[in-house]
C-alpha positions as CSV (number, residue, x, y, z in Angstrom):
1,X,-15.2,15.0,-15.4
2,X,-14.2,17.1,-18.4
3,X,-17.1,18.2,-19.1
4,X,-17.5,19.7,-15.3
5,X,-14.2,21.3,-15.4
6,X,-15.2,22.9,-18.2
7,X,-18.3,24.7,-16.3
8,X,-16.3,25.4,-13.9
9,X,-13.8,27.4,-16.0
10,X,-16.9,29.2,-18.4
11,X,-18.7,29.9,-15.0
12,X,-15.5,31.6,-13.2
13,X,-14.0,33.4,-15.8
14,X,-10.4,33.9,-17.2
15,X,-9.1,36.0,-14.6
16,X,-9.1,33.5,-11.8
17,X,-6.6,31.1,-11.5
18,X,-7.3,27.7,-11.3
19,X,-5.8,24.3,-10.2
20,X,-6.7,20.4,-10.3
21,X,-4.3,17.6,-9.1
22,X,-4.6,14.3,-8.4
23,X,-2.6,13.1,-5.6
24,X,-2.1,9.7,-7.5
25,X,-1.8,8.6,-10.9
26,X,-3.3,5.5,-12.6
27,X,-1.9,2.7,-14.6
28,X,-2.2,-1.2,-14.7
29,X,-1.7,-3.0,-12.1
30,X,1.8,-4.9,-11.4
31,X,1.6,-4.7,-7.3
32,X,3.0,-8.5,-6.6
33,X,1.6,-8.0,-2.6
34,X,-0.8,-10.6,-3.3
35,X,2.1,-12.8,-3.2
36,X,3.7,-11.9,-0.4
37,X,1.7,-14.3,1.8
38,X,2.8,-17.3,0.2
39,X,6.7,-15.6,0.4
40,X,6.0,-15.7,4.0
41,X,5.2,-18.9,4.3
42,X,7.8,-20.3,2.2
43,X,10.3,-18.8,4.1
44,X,8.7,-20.3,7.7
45,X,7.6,-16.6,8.7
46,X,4.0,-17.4,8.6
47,X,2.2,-20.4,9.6
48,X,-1.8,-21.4,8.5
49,X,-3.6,-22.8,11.5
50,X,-5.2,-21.7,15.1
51,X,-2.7,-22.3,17.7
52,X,-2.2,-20.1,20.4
53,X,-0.3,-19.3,23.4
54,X,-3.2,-20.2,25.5
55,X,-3.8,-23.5,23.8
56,X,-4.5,-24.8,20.4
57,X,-8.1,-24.6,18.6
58,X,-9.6,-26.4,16.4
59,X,-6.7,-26.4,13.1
60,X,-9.8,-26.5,10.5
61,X,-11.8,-23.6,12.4
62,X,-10.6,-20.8,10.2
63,X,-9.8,-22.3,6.7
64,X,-13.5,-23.3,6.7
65,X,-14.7,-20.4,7.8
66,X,-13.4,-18.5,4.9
67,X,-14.6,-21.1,2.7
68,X,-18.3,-20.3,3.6
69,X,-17.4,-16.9,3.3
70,X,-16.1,-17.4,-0.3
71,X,-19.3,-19.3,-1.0
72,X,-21.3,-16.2,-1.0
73,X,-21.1,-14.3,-4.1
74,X,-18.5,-10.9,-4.0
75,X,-21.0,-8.7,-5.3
76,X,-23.5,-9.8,-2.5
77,X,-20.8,-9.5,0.2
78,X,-19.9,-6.2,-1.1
79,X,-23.9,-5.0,-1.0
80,X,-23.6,-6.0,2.6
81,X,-20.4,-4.6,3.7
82,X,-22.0,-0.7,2.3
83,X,-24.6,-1.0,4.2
84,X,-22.6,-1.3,7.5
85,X,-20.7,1.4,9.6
86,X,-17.0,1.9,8.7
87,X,-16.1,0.5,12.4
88,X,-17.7,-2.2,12.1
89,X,-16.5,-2.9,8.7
90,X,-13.0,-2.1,9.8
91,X,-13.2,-4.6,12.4
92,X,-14.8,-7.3,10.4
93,X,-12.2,-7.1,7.7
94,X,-9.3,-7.6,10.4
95,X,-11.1,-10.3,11.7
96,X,-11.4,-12.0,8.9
97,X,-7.7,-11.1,7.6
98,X,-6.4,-12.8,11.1
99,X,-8.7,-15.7,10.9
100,X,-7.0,-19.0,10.1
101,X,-3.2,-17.4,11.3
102,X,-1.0,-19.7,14.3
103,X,-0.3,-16.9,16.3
104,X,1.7,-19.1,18.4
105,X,4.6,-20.1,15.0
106,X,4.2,-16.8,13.0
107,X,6.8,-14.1,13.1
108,X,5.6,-11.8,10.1
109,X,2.4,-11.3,8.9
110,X,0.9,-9.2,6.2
111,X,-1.3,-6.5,6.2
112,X,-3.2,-6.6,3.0
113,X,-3.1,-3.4,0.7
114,X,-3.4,-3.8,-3.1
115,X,-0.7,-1.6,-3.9
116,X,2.6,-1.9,-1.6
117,X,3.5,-5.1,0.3
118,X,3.0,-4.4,4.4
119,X,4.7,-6.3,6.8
120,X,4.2,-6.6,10.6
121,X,6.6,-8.7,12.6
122,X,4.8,-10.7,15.2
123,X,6.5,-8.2,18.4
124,X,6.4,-9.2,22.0
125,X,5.1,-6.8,23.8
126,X,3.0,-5.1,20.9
127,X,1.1,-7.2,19.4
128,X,-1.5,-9.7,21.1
129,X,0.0,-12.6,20.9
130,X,3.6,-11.6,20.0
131,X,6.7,-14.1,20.1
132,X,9.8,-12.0,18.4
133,X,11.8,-10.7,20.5
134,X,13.9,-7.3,20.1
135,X,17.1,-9.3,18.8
136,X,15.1,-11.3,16.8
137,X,12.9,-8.0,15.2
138,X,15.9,-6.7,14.0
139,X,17.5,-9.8,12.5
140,X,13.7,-10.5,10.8
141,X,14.0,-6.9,9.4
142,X,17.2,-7.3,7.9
143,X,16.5,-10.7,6.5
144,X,13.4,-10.0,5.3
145,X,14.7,-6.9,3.7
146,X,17.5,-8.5,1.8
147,X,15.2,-11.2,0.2
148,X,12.7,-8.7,-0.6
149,X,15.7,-6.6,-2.5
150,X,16.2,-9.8,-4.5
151,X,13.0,-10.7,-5.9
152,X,12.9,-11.2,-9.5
153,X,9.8,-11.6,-12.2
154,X,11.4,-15.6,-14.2
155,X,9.4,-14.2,-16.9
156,X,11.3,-11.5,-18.2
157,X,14.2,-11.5,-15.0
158,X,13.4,-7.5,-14.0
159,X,13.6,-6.7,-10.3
160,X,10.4,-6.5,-8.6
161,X,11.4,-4.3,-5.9
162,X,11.2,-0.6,-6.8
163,X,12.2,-0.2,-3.1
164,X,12.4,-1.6,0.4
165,X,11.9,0.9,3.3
166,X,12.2,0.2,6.6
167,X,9.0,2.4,8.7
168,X,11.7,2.9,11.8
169,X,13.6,5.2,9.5
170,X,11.1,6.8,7.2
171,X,8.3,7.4,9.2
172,X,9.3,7.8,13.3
173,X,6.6,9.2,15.5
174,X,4.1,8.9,17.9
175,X,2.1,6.7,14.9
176,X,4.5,4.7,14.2
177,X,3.1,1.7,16.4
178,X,0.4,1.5,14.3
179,X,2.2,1.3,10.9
180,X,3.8,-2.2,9.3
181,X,7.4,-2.4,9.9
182,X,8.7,-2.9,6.3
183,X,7.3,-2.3,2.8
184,X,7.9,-2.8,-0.1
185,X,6.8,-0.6,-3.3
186,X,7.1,-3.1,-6.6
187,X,8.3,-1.9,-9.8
188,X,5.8,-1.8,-13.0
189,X,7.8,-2.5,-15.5
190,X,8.8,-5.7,-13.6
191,X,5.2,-6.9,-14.9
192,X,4.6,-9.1,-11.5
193,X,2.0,-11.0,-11.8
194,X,1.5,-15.3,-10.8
195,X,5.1,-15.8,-9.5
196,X,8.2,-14.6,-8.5
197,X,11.5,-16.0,-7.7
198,X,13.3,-15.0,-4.3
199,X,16.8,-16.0,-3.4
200,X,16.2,-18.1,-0.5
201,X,12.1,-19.1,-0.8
202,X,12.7,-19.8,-4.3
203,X,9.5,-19.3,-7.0
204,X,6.6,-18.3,-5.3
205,X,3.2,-18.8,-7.3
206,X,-0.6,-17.2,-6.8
207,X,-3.1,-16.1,-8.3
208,X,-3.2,-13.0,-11.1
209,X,-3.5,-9.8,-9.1
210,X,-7.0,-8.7,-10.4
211,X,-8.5,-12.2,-9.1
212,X,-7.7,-11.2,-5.7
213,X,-10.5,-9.3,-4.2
214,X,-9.5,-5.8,-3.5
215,X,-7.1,-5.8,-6.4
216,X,-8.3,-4.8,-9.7
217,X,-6.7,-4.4,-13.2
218,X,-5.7,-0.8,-12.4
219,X,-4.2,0.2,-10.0
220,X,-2.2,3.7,-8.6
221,X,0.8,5.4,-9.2
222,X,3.2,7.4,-7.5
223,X,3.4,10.0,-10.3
224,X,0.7,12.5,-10.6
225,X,-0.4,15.8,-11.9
226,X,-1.4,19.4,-12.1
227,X,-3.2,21.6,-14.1
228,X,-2.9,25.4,-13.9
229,X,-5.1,28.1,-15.9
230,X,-5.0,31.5,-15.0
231,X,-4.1,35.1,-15.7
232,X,-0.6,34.5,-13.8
233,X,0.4,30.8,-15.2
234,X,3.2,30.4,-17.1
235,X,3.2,27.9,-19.9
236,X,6.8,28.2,-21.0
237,X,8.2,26.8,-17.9
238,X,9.8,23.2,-17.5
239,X,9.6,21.5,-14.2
240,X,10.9,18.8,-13.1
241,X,11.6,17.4,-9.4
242,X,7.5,18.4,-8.2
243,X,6.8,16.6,-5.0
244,X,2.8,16.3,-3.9
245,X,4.1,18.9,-1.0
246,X,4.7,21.0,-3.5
247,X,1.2,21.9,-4.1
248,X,0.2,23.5,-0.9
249,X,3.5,25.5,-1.8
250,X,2.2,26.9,-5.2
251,X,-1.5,27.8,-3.8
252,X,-0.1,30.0,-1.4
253,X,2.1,32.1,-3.7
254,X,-0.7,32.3,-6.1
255,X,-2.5,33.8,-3.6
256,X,0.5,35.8,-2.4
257,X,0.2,34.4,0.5
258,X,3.8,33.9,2.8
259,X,4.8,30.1,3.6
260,X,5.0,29.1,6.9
261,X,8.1,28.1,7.8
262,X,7.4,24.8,9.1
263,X,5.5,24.1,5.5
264,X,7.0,21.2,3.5
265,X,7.3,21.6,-0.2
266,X,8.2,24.6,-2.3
267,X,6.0,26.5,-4.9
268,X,6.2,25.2,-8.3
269,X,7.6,28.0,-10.8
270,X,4.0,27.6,-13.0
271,X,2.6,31.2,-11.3
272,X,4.4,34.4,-11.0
């Protein structure tokens, strides 16, 4: 990647300005969500099994489903999976992230990510099988919350939690159906790794993060960066505050070019 940039910037020449970013950073990976499962479960938010409202299946169906899966080597699986449409990927995956779930007992759910922990209550009314009620969505939320606030790494006793957010409040709109209901962004110097320790559920235990599929030693990071060359960049100016909105801000007054006044973001002092 160096080595391209640096064609890039022989090929164009010093008197054109440019930029590369990176919406994310990198670093290792301390996301606990791989434990927030087992949270769930201690806490008697999420129950293992097939029942449904319609009737109960078979309790073993799903468990041994994914056991054959897990039978078939990951790089095999992952051969496969490339080789298939992203719908149909997409709905395989939920499939199997639903399969072995009583729908029926289970008032949160996850929705796996490898960086933030995604939660879903169970809603009447909006999900398939829903059984919480408005009154009870709220209480879950608040609940939920609290303990999330209060989770602690027993190995060194940091806070795991770098925040809680409720989607209601952060992200309202028409797409908001379609988003989990609270998350929770973990902290990396809290190191989480095999366990945590919750006020009410107690220590939870798993696995290490990067023997989850999906999860891998690295991981992202909220902080990110950009670089600037150019005949109108300025090298002697501190900044601190950027937000990735930003960006699209500092582009357009390179180019001289007025913001819109709906625009997020404002540009960066790195170009006069």
């Amino acid at each position: 990647m160096d080595a391209a940039i640096g064609r890039v910037l022989e090929a164009v020449g010093e008197d054109v300005t440019v930029m590369v970013f990176s919406g994310d950073g990198m670093g290792p990976n301390y996301s606990g969500s791989h434990l927030m499962p087992p949270l769930l479960r201690e806490l008697g938010l999420l129950h293992d099994g097939t029942g449904t409202k319609e009737g109960a299946a078979p309790a073993a169906k799903g468990g041994l489903l994914k056991r054959l899966r897990q039978l078939v080597p990951l790089s095999v699986r992952q051969s496969i999976s490339r080789c298939l449409p992203r719908r149909v990927r997409r709905e395989m995956a939920m499939k199997w992230m639903n399969t072995g779930i009583d729908w029926s007992r289970t008032r949160v759910f996850c929705i796996p990510n490898s960086n933030e922990g995604y939660f879903r209550v169970n809603l009447a009314g909006r999900e398939p099988e829903g059984i919480v009620d408005a009154e009870g969505y709220t209480r879950i939320l608040e609940d939920l919350g609290a303990e999330l606030r209060g989770l602690v790494n027993p190995a060194n006793g940091c806070r795991c939690a770098h925040g809680v957010f409720a989607v209601d409040e952060v992200f309202p709109g028409s797409e908001r159906p379609h988003l989990p209901d609270l998350v929770i962004s973990f902290d990396p110097a809290a190191r989480t790794l095999d366990r945590i320790a919750a006020p009410r559920a107690g220590t939870v235990t798993g696995p290490m993060p990067f023997e989850v599929p999906a999860h891998y030693t690295g991981n992202h990071r909220p902080n990110a960066f950009l670089a600037l060359r150019g005949p109108r960049v300025r090298r002697d100016v501190p900044v601190e505050g950027a937000h990735i909105a930003d960006i699209a801000a500092t582009v357009l007054a390179a180019m001289d070019v007025a913001l819109p006044a709906h625009m997020d973001g404002r540009p960066l002092p790195l170009v006069t």
